[in-house]
C-alpha positions in Angstrom: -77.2 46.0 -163.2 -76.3 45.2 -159.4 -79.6 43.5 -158.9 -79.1 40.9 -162.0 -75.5 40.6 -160.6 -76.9 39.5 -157.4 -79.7 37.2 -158.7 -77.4 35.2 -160.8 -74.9 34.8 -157.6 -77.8 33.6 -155.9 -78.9 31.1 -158.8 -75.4 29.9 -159.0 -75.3 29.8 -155.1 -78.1 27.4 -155.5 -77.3 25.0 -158.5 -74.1 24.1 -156.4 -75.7 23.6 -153.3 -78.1 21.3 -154.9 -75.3 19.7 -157.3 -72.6 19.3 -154.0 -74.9 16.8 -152.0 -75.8 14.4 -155.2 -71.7 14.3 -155.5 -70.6 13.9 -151.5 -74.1 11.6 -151.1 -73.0 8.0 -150.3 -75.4 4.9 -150.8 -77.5 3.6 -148.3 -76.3 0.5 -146.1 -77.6 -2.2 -145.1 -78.1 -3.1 -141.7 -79.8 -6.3 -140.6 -79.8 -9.0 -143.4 -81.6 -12.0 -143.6 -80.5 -15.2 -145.8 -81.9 -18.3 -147.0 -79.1 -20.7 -148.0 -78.7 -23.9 -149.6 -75.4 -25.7 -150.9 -73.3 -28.9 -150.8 -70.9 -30.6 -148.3 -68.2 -32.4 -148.9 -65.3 -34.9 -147.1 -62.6 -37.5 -146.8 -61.5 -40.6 -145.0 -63.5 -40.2 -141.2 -62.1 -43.7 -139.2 -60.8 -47.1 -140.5 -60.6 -50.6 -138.1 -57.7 -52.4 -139.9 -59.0 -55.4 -138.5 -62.1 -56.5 -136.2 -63.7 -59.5 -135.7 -66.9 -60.9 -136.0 -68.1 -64.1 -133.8 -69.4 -66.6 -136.5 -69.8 -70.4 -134.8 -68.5 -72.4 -132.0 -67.0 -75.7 -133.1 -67.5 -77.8 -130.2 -64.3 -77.0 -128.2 -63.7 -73.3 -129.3 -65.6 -70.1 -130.6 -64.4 -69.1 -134.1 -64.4 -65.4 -135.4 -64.2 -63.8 -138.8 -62.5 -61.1 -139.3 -62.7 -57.9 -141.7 -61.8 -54.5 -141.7 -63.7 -51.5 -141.3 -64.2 -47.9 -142.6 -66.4 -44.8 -142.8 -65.5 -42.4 -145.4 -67.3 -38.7 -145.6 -69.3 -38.1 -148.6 -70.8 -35.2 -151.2 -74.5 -34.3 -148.7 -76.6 -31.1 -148.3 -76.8 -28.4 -145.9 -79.4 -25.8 -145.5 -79.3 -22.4 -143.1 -80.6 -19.6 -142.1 -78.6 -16.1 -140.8 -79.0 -13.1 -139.6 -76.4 -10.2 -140.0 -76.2 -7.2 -138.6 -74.2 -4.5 -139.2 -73.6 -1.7 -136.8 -70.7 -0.5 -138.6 -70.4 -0.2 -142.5 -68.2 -3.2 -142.4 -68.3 -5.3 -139.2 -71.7 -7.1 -138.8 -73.1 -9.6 -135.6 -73.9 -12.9 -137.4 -76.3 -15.9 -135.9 -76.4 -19.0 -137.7 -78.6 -21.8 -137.7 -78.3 -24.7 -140.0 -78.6 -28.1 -140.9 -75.1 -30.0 -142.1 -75.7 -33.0 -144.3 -73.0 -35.4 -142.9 -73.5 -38.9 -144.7 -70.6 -41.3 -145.0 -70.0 -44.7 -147.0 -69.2 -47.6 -145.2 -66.4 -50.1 -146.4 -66.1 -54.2 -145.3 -63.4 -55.7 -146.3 -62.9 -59.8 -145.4 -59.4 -60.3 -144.4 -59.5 -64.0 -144.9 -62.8 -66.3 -145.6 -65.8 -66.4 -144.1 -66.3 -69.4 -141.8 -69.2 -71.2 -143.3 -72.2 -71.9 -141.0 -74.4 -74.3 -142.3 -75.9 -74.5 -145.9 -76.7 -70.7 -145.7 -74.6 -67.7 -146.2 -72.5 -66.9 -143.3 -74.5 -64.1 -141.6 -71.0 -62.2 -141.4 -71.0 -62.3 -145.1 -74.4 -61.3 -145.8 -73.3 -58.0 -143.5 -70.2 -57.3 -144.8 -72.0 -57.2 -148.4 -74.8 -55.3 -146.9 -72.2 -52.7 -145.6 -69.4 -52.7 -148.3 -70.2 -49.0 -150.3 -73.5 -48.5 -148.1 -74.7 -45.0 -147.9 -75.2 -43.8 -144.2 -77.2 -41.0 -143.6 -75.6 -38.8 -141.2 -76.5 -35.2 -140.0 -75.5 -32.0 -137.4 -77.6 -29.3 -136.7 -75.8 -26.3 -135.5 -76.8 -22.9 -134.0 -73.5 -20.7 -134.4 -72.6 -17.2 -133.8 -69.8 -14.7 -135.0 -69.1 -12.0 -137.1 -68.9 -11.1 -140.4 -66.2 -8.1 -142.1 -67.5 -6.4 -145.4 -64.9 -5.0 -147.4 -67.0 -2.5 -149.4 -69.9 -0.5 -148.1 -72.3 -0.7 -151.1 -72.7 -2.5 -154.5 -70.4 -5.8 -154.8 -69.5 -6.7 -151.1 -66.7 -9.1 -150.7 -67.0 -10.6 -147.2 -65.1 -12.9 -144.5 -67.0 -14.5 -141.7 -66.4 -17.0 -138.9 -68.4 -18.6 -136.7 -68.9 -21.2 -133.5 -71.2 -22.4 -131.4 -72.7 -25.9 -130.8 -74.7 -28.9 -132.7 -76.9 -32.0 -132.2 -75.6 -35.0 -134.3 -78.1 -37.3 -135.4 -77.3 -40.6 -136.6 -74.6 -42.8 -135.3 -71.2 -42.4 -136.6 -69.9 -45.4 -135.2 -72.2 -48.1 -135.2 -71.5 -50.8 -138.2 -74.5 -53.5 -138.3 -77.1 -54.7 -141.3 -79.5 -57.1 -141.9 -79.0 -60.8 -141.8 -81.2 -64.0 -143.0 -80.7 -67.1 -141.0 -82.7 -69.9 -141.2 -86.3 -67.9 -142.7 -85.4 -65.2 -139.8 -84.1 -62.4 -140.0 -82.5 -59.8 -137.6 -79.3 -57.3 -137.3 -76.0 -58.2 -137.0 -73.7 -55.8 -135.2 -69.9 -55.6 -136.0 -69.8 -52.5 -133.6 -72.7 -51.1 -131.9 -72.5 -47.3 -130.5 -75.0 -48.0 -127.2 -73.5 -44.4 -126.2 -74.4 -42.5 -129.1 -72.8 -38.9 -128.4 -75.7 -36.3 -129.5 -74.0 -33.3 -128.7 -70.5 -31.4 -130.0 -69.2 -28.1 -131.0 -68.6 -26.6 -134.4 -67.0 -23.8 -136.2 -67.2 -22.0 -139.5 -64.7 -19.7 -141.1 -65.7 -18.8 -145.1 -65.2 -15.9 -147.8 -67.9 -14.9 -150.0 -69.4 -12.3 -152.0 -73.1 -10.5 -152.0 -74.2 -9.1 -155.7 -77.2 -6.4 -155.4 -80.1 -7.8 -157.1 -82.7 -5.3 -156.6 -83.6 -2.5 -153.9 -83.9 -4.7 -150.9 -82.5 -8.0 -152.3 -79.0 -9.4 -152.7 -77.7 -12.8 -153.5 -74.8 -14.4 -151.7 -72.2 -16.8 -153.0 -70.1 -18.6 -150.1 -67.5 -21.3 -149.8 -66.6 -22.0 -146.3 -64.8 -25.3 -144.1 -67.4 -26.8 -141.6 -65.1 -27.6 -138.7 -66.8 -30.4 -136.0 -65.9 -32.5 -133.5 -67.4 -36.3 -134.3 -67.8 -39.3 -132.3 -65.4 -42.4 -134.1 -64.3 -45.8 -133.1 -60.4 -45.6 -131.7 -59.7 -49.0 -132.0 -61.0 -52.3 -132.3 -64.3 -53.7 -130.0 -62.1 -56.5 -127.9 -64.9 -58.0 -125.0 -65.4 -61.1 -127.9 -66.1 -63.5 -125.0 -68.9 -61.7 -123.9 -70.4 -60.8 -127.2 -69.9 -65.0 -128.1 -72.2 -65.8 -125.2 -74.8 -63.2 -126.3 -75.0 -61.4 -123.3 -73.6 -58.0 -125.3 -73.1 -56.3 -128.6 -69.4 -55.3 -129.5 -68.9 -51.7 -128.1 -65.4 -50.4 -129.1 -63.9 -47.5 -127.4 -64.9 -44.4 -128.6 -63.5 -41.0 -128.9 -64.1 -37.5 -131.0 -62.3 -36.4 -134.2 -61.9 -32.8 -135.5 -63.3 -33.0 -139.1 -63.1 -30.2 -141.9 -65.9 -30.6 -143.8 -65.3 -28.0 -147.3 -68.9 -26.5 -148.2 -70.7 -24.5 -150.9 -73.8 -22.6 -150.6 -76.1 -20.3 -152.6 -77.7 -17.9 -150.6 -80.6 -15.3 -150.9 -80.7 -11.7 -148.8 -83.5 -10.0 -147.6 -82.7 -6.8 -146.6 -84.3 -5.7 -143.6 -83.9 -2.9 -142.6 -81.3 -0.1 -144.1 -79.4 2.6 -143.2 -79.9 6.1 -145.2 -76.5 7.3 -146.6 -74.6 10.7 -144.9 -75.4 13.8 -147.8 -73.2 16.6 -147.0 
């Protein structure tokens, strides 16, 4: 009787030993992520010019100038990235960033009195203005940024914050104002304002909130809205040398300076998990 006492201790001894680990057993983490993301970027107003002028004709005795004013206004682009977490503790991870920002803008030309005519033909300051009035600009930053990124929950749905800086090369020009012209058979570019300093390099900054959903073992998709913050080149006033740009021998240059824009985005991402870490059993 005192030996099937003691085997069933021991049986019962066992069952909870092997039952106590499945219960105090936490999930495994991951630890370096990788994610392909795509998503949308949005803006506002960048820089208006309420008034600039144009050089049109000389009438003998005096030059004569059109004049219009200006804008670039931010609109809907793309943006693709690609990041690398990783997470030495359950819930604060090292993030590097590097990305593409879709940056276009849409011009606006608006005449603030008529066009000076020169000759039969359309005045070539017309024929720009048109040109520009609602054109599409492409414009672009590509960024390499670094931060960090604070999980909430260690497994399953992870809410997340993240922020972010580092620098970016800015492609197109988001100064210059010019478009084509037709004068006499020919044609050429007219420039309203030239940017013969285009600025190519800038900082940026990132701070979003978003959510990873488990997809399979080793998988996860991410959901983020963030604000792109960046520093971009725009015209602070008007371009004034006209005497010089009347004789030819230069394009108007305005002054230029740089203007923090928030730039609201979207993205859809996809994690691969590389690497995880095995759960504490107890």
């Amino acid at each position: 009787m005192r030996d099937l006492r003691g085997a069933a201790a021991i049986l019962c001894g066992l069952a909870v030993a092997g039952a106590a680990p499945l219960r105090a057993q936490t999930p495994d983490q991951p630890n370096l992520i990788f994610t392909i993301s795509g998503g949308l970027t949005t803006g506002k107003t960048l820089w208006t010019l309420p008034r600039q002028l144009a050089y049109a004709t000389t009438n003998g005795v005096q030059n004569l100038w059109d004049s219009m004013a200006l804008g670039r206004d931010m609109r809907p682009g793309f943006l693709a990235t690609l990041t690398a977490t990783y997470f030495r503790s359950p819930n604060i991870g090292y993030t590097l960033e590097a990305g593409f920002f879709g940056l276009e803008t849409k011009a606006s030309c608006r005449p603030l009195a008529p066009f000076i005519p020169v000759g039969p033909s359309t005045s070539p300051n017309q024929q720009v203005c048109t040109y520009l009035d609602g054109q599409g600009i492409p414009g672009d930053a590509v960024g390499l940024l670094a931060g960090l990124t604070f999980r909430a929950t260690k497994g399953g749905v992870q809410p997340y914050l993240r922020i972010s800086g580092g620098g970016a090369i800015i492609g197109s020009s988001f100064v210059e104002m010019a478009g084509p012209t037709i004068v006499a058979g020919n044609e050429t570019v007219t420039y309203f304002l030239a940017d013969q300093h285009h600025k190519e390099l800038t900082w940026m900054a990132s701070v979003g909130a978003g959510v990873m959903l488990p997809l399979a073992p080793g998988y996860q998709l991410r959901l983020e809205a963030r604000d792109v913050i960046v520093s971009l080149p725009y015209p602070t006033g008007p371009a004034m040398d006209t005497a010089a740009v009347a004789a030819g021998s230069q394009v108007p240059q305005p002054p230029v300076g740089s203007k923090v824009v928030l730039v609201p985005t979207f993205s859809v991402g996809f994690d691969i998990v590389l690497e995880r870490r095995r759960g504490h059993r107890y």
